[in-house]
KOLMIPA-700754 format. One record per atom (N, C-alpha, C): x, y, z; residue number from 1; atom name. Coordinates in pm, 1 decimal. Each point is the difference from the previous one (the first is absolute). Example, Ala and Ser with C-alpha at 12.3 -4.5 7.8 and 13.67 -1.06 7.14 Angstrom:
% KOLMIPA-700754
[r [1319.0; -569.0; 780.0]; 1; 'N']
[r [-89.0; 119.0; 0.0]; 1; 'CA']
[r [90.0; 120.0; 0.0]; 1; 'C']
[r [-35.0; 105.0; -72.0]; 2; 'N']
[r [82.0; 119.0; 6.0]; 2; 'CA']
[r [-77.0; 109.0; 73.0]; 2; 'C']
***
This chain:
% KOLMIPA-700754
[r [-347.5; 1090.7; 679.4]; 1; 'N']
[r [29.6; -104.7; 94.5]; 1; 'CA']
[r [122.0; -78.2; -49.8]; 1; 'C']
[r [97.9; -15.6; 91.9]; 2; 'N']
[r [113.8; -99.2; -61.6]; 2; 'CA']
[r [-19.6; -132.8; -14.1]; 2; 'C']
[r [93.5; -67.8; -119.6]; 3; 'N']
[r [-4.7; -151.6; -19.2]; 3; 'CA']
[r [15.4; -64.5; 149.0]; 3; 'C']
[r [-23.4; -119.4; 12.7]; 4; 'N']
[r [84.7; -107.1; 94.2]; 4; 'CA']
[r [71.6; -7.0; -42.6]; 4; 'C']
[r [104.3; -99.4; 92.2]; 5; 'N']
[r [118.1; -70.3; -54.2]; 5; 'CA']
[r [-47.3; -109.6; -91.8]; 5; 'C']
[r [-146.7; -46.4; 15.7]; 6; 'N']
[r [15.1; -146.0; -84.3]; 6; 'CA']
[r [-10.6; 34.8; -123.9]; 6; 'C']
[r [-76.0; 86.6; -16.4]; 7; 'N']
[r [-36.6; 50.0; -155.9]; 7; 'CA']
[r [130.5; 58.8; -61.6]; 7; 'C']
[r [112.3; 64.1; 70.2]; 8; 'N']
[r [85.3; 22.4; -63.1]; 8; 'CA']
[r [141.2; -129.8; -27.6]; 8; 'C']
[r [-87.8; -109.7; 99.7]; 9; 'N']
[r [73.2; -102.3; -50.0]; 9; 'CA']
[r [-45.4; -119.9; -115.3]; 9; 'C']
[r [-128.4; 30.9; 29.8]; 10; 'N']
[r [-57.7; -14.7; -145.0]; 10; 'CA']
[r [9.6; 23.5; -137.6]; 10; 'C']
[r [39.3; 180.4; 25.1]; 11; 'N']
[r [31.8; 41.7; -144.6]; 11; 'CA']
[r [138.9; -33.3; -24.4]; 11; 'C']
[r [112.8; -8.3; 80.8]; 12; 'N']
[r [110.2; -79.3; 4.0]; 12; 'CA']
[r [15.7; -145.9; -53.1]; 12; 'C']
[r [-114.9; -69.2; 15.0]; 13; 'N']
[r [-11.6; -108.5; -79.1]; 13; 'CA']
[r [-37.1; -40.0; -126.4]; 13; 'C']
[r [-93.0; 71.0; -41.5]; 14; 'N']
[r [-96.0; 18.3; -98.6]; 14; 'CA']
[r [139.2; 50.4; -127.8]; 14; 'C']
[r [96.3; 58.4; 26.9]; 15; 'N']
[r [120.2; 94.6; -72.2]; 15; 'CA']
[r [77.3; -106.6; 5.4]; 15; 'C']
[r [63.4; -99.5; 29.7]; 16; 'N']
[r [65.1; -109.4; 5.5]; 16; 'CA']
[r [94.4; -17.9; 91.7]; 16; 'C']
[r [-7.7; 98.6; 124.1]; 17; 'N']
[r [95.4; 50.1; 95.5]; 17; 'CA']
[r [-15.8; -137.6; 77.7]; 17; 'C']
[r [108.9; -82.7; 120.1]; 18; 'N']
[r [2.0; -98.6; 68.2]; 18; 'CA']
[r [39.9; 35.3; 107.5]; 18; 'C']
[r [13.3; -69.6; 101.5]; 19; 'N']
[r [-0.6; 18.4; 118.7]; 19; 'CA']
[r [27.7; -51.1; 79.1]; 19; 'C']
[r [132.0; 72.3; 86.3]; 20; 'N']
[r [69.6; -78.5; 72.5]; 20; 'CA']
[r [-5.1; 55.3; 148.6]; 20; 'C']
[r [6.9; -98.0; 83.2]; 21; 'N']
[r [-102.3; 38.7; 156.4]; 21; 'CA']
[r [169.4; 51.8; 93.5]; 21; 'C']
[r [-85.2; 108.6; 67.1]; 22; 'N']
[r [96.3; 78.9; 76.3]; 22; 'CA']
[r [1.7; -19.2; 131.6]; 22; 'C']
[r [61.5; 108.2; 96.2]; 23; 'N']
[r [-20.1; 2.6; 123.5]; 23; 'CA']
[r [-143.7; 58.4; 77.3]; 23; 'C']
[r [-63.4; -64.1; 22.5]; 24; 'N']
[r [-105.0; 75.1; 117.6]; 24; 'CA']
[r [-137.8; -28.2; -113.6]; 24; 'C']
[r [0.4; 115.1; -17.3]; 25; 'N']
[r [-136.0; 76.3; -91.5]; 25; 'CA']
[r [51.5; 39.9; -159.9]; 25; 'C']
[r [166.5; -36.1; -8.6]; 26; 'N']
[r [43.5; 50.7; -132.3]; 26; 'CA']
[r [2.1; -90.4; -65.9]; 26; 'C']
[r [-29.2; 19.3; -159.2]; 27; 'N']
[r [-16.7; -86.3; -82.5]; 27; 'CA']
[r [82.1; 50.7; -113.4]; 27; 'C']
[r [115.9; -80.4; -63.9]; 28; 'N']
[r [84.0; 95.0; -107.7]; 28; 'CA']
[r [-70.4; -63.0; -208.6]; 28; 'C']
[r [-40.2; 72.2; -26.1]; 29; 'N']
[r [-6.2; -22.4; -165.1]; 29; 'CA']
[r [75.9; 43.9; -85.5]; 29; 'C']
[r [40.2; -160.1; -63.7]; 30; 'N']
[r [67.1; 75.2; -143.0]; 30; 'CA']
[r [-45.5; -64.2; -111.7]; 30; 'C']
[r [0.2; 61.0; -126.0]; 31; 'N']
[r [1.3; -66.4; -120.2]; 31; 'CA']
[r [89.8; -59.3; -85.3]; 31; 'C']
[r [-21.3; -93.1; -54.8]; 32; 'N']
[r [116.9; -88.2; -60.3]; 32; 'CA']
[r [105.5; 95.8; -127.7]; 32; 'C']
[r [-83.7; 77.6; -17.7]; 33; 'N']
[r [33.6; 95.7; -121.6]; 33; 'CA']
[r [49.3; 153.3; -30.7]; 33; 'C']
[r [-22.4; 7.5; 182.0]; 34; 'N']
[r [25.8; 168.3; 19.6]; 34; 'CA']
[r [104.3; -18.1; 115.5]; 34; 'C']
[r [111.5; 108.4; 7.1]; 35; 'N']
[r [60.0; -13.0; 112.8]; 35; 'CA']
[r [-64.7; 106.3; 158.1]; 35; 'C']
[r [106.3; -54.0; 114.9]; 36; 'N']
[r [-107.5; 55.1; 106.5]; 36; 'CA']
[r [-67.0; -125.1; 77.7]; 36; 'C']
[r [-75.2; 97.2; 114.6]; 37; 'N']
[r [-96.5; -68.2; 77.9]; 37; 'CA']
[r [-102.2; 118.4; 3.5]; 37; 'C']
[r [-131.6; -36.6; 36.4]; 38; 'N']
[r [-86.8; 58.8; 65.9]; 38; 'CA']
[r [-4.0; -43.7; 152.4]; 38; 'C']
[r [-28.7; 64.5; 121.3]; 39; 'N']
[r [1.9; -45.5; 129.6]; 39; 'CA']
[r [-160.5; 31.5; 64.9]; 39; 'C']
[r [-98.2; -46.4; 11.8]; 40; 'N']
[r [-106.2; 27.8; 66.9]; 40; 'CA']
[r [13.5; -51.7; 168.1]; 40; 'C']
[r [-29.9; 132.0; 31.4]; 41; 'N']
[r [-33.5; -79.7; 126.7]; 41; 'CA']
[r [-161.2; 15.2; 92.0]; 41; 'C']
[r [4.3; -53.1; 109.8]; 42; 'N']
[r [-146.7; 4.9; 81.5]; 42; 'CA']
[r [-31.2; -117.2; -61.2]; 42; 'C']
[r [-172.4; -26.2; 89.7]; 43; 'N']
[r [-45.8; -135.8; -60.8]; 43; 'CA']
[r [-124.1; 5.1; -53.0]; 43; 'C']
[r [-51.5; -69.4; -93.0]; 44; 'N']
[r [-116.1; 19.2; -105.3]; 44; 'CA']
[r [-85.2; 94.1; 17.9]; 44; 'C']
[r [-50.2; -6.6; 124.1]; 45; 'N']
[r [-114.1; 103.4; 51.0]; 45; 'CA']
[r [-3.0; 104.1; 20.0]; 45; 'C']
[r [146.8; 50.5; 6.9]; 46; 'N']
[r [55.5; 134.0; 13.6]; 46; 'CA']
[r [-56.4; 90.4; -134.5]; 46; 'C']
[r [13.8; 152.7; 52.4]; 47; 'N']
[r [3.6; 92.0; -119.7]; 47; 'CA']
[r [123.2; 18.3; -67.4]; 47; 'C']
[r [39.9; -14.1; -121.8]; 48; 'N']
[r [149.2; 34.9; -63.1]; 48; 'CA']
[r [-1.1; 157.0; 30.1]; 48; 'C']
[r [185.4; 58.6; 20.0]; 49; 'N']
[r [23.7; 116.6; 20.6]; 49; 'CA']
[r [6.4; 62.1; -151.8]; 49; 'C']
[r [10.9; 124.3; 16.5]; 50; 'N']
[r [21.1; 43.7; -123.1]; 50; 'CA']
[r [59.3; -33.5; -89.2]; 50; 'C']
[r [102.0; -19.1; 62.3]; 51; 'N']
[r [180.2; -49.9; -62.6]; 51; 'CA']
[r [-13.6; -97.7; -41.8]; 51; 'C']
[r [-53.0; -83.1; 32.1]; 52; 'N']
[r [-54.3; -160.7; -44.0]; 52; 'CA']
[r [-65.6; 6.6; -107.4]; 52; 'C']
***
């Protein structure tokens, strides 16, 4: 069964990742220490895609 989105924004937090609010349903994370973004999108309740 796949994660949600919340749980994978959970484990995004829990790692020290932050979070900066996007368009729609997208939400962009980065860490203060790594370069990059992560981009999740959909909303909590959703199933994450693979790729996610």
């Amino acid at each position: 069964m796949p994660k949600k989105i919340r749980e994978l924004k959970g484990l995004l937090l829990k790692t020290g990742f932050l979070c900066e609010p996007g368009k729609g349903s997208h939400t962009k994370w980065f860490h203060p220490l790594l370069t990059g973004k992560v981009v999740l999108s959909g909303k909590d309740g959703a199933d994450a895609k693979l790729y996610q």
